[in-house]
Structure formats: structure tokens, C-alpha cells
Backbone bond lengths (Angstrom), bond angles and torsions (degrees), N, CA, C in turn:
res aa  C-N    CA-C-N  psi(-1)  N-CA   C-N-CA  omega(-1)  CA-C   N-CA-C  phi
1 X - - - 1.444 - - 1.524 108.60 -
2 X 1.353 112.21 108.76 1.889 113.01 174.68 1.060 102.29 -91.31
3 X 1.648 122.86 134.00 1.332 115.83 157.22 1.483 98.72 -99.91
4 X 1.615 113.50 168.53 1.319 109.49 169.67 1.400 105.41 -106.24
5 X 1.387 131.24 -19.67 1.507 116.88 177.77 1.281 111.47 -146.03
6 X 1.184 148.04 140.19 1.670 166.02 175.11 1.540 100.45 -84.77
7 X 1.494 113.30 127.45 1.471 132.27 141.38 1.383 120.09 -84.17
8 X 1.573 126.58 105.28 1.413 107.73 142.13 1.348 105.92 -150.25
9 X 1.220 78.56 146.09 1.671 129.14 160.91 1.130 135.31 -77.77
10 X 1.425 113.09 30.57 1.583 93.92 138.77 1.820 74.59 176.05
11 X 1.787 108.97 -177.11 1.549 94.02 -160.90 1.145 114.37 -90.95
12 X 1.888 139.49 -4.03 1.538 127.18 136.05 1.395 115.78 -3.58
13 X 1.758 97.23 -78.17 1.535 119.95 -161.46 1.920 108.71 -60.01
14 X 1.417 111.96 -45.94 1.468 110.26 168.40 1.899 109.80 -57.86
15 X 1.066 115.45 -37.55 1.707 103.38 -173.82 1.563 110.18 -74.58
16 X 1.936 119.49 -40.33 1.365 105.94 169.13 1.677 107.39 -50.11
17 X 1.314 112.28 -61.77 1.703 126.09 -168.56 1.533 92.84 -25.59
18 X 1.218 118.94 -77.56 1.889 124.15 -171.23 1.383 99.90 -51.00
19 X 1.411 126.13 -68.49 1.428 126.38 162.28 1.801 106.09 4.12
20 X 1.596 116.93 -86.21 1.474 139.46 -151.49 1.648 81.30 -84.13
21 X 1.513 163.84 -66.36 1.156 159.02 131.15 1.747 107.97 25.53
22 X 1.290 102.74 -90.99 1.222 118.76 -168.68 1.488 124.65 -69.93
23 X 1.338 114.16 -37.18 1.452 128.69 143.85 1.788 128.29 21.43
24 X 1.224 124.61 103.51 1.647 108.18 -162.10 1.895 77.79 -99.67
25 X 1.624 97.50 146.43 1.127 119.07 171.84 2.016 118.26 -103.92
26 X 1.224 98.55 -10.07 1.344 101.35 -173.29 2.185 99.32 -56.27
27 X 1.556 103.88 158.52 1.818 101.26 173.45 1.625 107.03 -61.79
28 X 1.064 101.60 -39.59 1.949 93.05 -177.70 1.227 115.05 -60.23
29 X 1.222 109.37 -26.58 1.914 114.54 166.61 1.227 108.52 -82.89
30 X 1.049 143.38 -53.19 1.571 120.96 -179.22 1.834 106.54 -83.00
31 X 0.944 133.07 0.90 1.593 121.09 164.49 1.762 97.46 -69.61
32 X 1.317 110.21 -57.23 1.433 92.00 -164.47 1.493 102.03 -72.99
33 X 1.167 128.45 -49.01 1.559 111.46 164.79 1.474 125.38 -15.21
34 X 1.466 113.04 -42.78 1.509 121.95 -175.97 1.672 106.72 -66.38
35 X 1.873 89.10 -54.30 1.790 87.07 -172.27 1.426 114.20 -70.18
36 X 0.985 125.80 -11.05 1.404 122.87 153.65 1.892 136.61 -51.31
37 X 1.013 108.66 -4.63 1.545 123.18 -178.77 1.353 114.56 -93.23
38 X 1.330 94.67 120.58 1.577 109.84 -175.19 1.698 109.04 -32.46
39 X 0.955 143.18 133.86 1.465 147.47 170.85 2.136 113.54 -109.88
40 X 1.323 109.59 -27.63 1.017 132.98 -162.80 1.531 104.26 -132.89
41 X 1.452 152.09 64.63 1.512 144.68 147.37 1.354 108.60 -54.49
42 X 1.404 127.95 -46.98 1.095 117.54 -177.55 2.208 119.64 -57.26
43 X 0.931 103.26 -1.40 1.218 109.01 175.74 1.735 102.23 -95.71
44 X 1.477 123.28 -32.55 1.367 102.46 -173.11 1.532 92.11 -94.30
45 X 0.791 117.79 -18.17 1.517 114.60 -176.80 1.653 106.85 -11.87
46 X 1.457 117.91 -80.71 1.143 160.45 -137.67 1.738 85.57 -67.45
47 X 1.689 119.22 -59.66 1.152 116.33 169.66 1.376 154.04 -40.96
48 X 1.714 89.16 -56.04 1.607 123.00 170.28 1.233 104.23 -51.74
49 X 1.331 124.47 -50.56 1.349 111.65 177.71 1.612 129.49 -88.02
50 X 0.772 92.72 -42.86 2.083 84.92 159.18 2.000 107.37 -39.24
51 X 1.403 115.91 -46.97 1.345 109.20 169.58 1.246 127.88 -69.62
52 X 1.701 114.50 -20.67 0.942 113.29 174.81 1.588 122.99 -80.88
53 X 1.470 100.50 -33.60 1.271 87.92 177.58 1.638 125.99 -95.70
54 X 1.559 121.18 -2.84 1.530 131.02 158.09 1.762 106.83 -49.59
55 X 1.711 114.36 -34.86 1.389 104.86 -170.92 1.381 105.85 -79.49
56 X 1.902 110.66 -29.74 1.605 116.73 -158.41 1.334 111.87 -80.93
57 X 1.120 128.79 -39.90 1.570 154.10 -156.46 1.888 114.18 -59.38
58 X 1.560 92.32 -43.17 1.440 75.92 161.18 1.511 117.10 -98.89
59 X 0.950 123.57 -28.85 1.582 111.45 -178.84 1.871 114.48 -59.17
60 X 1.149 107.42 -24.35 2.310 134.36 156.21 1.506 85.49 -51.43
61 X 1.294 120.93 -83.51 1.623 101.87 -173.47 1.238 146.08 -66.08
62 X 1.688 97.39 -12.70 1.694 96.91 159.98 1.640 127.21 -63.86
63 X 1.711 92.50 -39.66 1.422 122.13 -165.87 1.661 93.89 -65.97
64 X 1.095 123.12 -32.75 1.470 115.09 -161.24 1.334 115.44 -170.57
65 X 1.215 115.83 70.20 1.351 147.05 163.46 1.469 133.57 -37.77
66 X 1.735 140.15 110.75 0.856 108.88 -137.98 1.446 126.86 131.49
67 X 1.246 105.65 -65.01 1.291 118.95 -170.22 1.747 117.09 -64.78
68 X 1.473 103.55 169.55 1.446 95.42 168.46 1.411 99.50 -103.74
69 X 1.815 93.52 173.83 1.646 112.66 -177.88 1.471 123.40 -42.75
70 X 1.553 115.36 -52.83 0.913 136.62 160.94 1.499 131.45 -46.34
71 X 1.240 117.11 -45.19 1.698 137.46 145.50 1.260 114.94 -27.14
72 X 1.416 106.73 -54.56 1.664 130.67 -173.47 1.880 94.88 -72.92
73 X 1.499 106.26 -52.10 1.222 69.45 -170.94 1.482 131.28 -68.43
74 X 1.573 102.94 -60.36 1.580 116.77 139.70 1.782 110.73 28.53
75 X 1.278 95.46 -79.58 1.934 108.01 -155.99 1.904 87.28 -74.90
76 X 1.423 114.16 -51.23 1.352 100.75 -179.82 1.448 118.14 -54.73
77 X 1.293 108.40 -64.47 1.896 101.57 173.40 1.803 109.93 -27.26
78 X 1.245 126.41 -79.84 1.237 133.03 137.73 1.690 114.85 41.94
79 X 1.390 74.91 -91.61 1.825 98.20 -175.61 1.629 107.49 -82.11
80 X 1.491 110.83 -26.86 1.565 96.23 168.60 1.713 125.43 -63.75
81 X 1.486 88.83 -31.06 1.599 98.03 -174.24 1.655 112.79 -54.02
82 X 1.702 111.19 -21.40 1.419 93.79 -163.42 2.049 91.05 -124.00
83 X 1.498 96.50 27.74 1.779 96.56 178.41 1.858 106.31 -107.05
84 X 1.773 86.13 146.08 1.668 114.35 -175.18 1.489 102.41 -30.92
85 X 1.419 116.41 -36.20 1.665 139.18 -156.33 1.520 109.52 -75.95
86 X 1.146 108.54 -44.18 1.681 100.25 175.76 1.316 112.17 -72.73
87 X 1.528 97.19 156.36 1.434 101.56 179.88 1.376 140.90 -76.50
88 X 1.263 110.61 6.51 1.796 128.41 -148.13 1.125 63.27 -123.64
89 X 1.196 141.62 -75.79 2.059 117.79 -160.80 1.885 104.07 -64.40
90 X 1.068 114.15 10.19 2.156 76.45 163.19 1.842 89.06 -114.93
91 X 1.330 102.01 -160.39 1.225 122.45 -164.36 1.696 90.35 -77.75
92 X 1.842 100.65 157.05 1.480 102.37 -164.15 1.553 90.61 -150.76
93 X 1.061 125.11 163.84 1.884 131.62 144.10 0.797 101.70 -143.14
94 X 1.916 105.90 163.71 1.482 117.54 178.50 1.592 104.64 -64.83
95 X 1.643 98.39 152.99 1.398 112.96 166.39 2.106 108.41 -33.85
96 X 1.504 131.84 -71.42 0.963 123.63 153.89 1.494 156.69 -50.52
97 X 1.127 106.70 11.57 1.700 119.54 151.47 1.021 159.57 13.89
98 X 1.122 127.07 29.82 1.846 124.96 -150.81 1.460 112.75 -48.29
99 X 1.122 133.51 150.62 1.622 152.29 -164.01 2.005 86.16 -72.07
100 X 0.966 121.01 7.35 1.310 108.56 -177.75 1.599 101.84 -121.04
101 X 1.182 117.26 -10.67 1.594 109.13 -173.00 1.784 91.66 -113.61
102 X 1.102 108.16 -20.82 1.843 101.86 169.47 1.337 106.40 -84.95
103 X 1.627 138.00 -16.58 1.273 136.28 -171.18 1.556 80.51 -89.49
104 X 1.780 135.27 -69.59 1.658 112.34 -163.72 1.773 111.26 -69.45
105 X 1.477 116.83 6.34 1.605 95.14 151.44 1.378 133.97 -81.10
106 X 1.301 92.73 -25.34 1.252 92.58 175.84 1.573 114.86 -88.90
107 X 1.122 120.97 -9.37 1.627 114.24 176.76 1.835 93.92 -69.26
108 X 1.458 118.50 -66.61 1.259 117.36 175.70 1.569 119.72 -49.50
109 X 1.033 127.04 -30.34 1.516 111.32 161.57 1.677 116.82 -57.55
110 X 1.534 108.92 -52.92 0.968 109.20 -175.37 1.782 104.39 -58.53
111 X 1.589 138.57 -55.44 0.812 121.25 -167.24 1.837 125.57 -78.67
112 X 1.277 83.51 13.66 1.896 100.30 -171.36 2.074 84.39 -98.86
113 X 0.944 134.27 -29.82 1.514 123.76 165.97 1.414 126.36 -83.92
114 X 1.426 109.58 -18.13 1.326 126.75 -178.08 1.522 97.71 -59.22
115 X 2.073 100.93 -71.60 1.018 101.36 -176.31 1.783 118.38 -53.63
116 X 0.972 114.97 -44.51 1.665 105.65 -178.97 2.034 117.06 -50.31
117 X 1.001 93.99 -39.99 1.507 87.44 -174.54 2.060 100.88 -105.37
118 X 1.286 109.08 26.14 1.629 106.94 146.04 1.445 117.98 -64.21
119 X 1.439 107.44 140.95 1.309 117.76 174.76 1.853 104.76 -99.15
């Protein structure tokens, strides 16, 4: 699929755009592309959010003052569930995988951004 020109709006959308642009197509570039895919989120799980919420926690208590601990945590879990940062929201495969079902995620990732920033 060629596009000839990329829309974006805002600078997310410009870094995928260069991302799919700049992109090496040779197999040695997309093998390691492949082995690169999370296989295991449930292992950072546990992390991501301890970072997430040391950064979130006070700006939660500016925002809304008051509350109990539990409250606090509550609204953070919350908002982690639906942030870029956890690991269950980016792209994932099972621990067992063949180099062929991590090579068509990534074709469909790539063409699931393509299409978004078509003009």
C-alpha cells in the first residue's frame, strides 16, 4: 500500500508519519522488528504502574483534595487502565509466537497508522 502523503495533526501523529516514512523494509529489519514485541506485559505490568502512579499521585491530590488513600488509589488504577503506559494497551503476542504471526502484527500495526494519518 503507497501512500503519497501523511496528515498529522499534532506531534504523536508526525513521529508515527516519519516512523512508516523512514522505516527499513529489508527481512533483517523486520525480523528484529518482530523480536521486539512484547511477549510478556503481564510481567511489566506490576512496574509500569508503580511509575505511573509515583508521577500521578501528586498532581490526584492537587486535582482533588480530600480524598482517602484508597480513593487515590482507585482513580489512579482507573486512569492507568486506559493509559499509552500500560502494557496490555500496546501491541502484545502470546509467549509462543511464530515469526509469522509477529511479522502480520506488525504489518497491521503498521497499516492501522498508515490508514490513520492518510490524507
Amino acid at each position: 500500500m503507497q501512500i503519497a502523503a501523511f496528515n498529522a495533526t499534532s506531534l504523536d501523529d508526525a513521529l508515527d508519519a516519519m516512523e512508516l516514512v523512514n522505516e527499513r523494509s529489508d527481512k533483517a529489519s523486520r525480523g528484529a522488528a518482530a523480536g521486539s514485541i512484547e511477549k510478556h506485559p503481564e510481567r511489566r505490568f506490576k512496574a509500569a504502574f508503580e511509575a505511573y502512579k509515583e508521577r500521578e499521585l501528586p498532581k490526584l491530590k492537587e486535582e482533588r483534595p480530600g480524598l482517602r488513600f484508597q480513593q487515590y488509589q482507585e482513580a489512579l488504577f482507573k486512569s492507568f487502565q486506559k493509559s499509552r503506559e500500560n502494557p496490555f494497551n500496546q501491541f502484545h503476542v502470546s509467549y509462543d509466537a511464530s515469526k509469522e504471526e509477529k511479522l502480520a502484527l506488525l504489518k497491521a500495526k503498521r497499516d492501522a497508522t498508515a490508514a490513520r494519518l492518510a490524507t
